[in-house]
C-alpha positions in Angstrom: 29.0 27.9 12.6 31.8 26.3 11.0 33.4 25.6 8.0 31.5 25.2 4.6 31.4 24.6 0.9 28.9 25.7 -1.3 28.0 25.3 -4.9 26.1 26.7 -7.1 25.0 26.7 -10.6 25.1 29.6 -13.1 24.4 29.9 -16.2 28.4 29.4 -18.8 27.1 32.5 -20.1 26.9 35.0 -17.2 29.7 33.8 -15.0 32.3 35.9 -14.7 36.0 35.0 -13.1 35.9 38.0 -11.1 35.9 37.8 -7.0 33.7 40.7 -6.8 31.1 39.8 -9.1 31.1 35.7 -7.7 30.5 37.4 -4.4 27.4 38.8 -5.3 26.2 36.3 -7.3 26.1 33.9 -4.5 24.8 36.5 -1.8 21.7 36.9 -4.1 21.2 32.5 -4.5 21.9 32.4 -0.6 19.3 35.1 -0.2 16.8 33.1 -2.4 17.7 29.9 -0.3 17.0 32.0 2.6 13.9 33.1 1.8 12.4 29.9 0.7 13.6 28.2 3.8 11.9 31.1 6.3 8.7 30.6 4.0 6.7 28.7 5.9 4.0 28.5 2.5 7.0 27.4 0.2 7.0 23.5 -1.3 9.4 21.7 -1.0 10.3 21.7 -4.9 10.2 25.5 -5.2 13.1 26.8 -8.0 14.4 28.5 -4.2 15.0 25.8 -3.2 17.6 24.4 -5.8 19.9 27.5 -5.7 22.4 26.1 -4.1 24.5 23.0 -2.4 26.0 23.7 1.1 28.1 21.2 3.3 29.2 21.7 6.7 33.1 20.6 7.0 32.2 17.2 8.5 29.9 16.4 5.8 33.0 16.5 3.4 34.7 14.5 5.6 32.4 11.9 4.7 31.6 12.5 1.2 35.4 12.8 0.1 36.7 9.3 1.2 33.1 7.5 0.0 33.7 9.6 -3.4 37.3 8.9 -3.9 36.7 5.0 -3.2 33.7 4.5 -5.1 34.5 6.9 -8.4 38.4 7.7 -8.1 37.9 11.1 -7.5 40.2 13.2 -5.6 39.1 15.0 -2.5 37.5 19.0 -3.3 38.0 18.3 -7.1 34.6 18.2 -7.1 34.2 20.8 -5.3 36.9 23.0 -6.6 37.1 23.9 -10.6 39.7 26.5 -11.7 40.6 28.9 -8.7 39.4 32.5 -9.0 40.4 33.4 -5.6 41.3 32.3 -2.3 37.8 31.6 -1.2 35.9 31.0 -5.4 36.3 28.3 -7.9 34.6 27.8 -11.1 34.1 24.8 -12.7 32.9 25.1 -16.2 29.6 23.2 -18.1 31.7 20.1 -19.7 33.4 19.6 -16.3 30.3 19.9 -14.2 28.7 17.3 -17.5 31.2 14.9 -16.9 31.3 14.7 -13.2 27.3 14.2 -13.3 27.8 11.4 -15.3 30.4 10.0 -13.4 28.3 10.2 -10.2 25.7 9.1 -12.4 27.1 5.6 -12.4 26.2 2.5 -9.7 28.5 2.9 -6.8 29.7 -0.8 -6.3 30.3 -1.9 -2.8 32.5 0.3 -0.8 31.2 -0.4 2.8 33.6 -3.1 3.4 36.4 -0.6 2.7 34.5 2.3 4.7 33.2 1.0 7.6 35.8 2.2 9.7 35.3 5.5 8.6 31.2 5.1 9.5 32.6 4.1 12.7 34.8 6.5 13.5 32.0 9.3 12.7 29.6 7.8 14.7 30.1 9.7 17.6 30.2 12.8 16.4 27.2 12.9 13.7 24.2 13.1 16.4 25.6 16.5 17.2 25.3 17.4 13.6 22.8 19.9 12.3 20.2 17.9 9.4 21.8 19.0 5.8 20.3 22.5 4.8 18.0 21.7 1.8 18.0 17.9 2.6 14.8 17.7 5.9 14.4 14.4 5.5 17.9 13.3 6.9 18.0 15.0 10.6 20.3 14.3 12.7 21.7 11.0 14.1 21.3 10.2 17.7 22.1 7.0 19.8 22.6 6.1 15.7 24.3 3.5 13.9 26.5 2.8 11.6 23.6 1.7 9.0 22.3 5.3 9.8 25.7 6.9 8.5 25.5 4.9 6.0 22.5 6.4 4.9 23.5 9.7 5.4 26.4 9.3 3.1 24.0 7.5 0.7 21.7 10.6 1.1 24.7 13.0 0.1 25.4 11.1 -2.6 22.5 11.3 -4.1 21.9 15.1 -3.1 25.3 16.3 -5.3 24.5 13.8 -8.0 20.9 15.6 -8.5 22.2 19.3 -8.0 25.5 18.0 -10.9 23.0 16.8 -13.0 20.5 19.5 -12.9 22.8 21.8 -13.5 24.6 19.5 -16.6 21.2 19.2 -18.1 21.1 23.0 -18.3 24.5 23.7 -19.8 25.8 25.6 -16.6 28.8 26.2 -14.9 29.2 25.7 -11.1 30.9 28.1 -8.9 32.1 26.7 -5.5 32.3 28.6 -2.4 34.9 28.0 0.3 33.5 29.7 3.9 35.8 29.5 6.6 
């Protein structure tokens, strides 16, 4: 299974800085997930389908460093608003604002200074499972390093859309840390 992260949105109004009450809150979006994903009848845009953000360990491994060198920001801040408990964090609305319109804004060229890091993943992303949420990146076999490159590109463009939806909306995030 491994190691994950997860995000979701909530309304600044209902969330609550209580372990018990995070807890159940994202049980109920990961049972929503869930049940879009087993749907075989669901689109592909279905509200279900936008509960939450969830990253496998090695997908932060490649989202950090491409973050911090394209936009300054620290590794897990993103992830990781005010801690709550060992395993919750809340991040509140003009936070989660801010950081969609940082990730908002044009990249600039950081390949030169990440290639190495492309490389050195390489090997292990073709026994990665595709991004839950995200079908149209599967995994990378035999790949190259263009086809990290896209990946990274793809996760990029995943948390700036989930940010943004949930800055349009005036919500809070709360972020999940799974062990």
């Amino acid at each position: 299974m491994g190691i994950y992260f997860g995000l979701f949105a909530v309304d600044s109004g209902l969330v609550q800085r209580d372990e018990e009450w995070l807890a159940e809150y994202t049980e109920e979006r990961y049972r929503e997930f869930w049940e879009w994903d087993q749907d075989p009848a669901a689109a592909m845009d279905d509200p279900r389908s936008e509960v939450m953000l969830r990253y496998q360990h090695h997908y932060m491994d490649l989202i950090n460093p491409y973050l911090e060198a394209a936009y300054g920001i620290e590794p897990y801040t993103w992830f990781a608003g005010e801690q709550v408990s060992e395993f919750y964090f809340v991040t509140p609305p003009d936070q989660v604002t801010a950081l969609a319109a940082t990730l908002s804004r044009p990249a600039g060229d950081v390949r030169e200074r990440l290639d190495s890091l492309a490389r050195a993943n390489l090997d292990m992303v073709g026994t990665w499972t595709p991004l839950e949420g995200l079908q149209a990146i599967g995994t990378i076999q035999d790949g190259t390093v263009d086809q990290v490159w896209e990946l990274i590109d793809a996760l990029h463009v995943q948390l700036q859309t989930f940010f943004q939806r949930a800055a349009d909306s005036g919500q809070a995030m709360i972020g999940e840390f799974s062990p």
